[in-house]
C-alpha positions in Angstrom: -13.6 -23.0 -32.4 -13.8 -24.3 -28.5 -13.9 -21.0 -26.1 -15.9 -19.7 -23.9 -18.1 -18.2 -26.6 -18.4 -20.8 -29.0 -21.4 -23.2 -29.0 -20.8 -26.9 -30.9 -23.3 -28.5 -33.4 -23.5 -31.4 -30.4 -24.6 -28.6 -27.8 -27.0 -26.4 -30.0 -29.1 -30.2 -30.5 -28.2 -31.9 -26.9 -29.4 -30.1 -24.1 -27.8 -32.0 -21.6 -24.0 -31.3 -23.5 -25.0 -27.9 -23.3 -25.8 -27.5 -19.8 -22.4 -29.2 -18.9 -20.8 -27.4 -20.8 -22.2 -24.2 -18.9 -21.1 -25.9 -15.5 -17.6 -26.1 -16.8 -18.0 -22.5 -18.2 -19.3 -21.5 -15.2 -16.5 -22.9 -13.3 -13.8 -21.8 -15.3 -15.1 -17.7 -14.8 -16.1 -18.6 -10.9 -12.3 -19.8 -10.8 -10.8 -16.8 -12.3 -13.0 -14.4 -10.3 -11.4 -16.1 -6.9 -8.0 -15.6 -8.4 -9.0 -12.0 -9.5 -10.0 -11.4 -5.4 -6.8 -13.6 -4.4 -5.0 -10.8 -5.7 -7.2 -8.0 -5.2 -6.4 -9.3 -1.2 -2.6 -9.3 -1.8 -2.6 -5.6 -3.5 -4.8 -4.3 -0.3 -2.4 -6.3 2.1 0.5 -4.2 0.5 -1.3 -1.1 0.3 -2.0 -1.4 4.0 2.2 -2.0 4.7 2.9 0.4 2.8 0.3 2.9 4.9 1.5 1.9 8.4 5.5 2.6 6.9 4.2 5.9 5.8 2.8 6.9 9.2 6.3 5.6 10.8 8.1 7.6 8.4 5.8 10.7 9.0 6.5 10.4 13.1 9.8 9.7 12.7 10.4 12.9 10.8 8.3 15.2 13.3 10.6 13.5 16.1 13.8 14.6 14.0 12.4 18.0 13.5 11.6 18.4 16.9 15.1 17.5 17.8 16.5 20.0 15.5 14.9 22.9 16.8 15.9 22.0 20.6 19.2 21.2 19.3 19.6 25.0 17.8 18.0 26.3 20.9 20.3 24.9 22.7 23.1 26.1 20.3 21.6 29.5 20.0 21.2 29.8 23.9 25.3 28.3 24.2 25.9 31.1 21.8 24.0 34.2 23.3 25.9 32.9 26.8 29.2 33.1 25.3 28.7 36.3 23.9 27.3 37.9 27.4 30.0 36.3 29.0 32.6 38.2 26.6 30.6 41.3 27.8 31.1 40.9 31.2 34.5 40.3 30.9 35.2 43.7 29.0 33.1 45.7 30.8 
């Protein structure tokens, strides 16, 4: 049994085997933790595109809404025009 856990008959009696072995034990976590924040940095990277599209999407929408409503004003007022127009012309 060679893992991380497991401690040899050589290391339980040579002190020096043991603390090697702890340095490459201790390398081997110290390297996954930089991988673990590698892509902890990628994930936040992604969560902050994804933010600034949301925003962009969010504007974009108020500026279509916006444009709708002046867009049926302006149909509404074309409408209202006609109509008093037709008015006039009977009266």
């Amino acid at each position: 049994m060679s893992g991380l856990g497991s401690v040899s008959e050589l290391e339980r009696e040579n002190l020096e085997v043991h603390v090697d072995k702890c340095e490459q034990r201790y390398i081997q976590v110290h390297d996954k933790l930089e991988g673990i924040d590698v892509q902890f940095e990628k994930i936040d990277k992604r969560f902050d595109r994804m933010d600034e599209r949301l925003e962009r999407l969010e504007s974009d929408i108020k500026k279509g809404h916006s444009s709708m409503i002046v867009a049926l004003l302006g149909a509404t007022a074309t409408i209202v025009a006609a109509f008093v127009g037709v008015l006039a012309v009977m009266l």
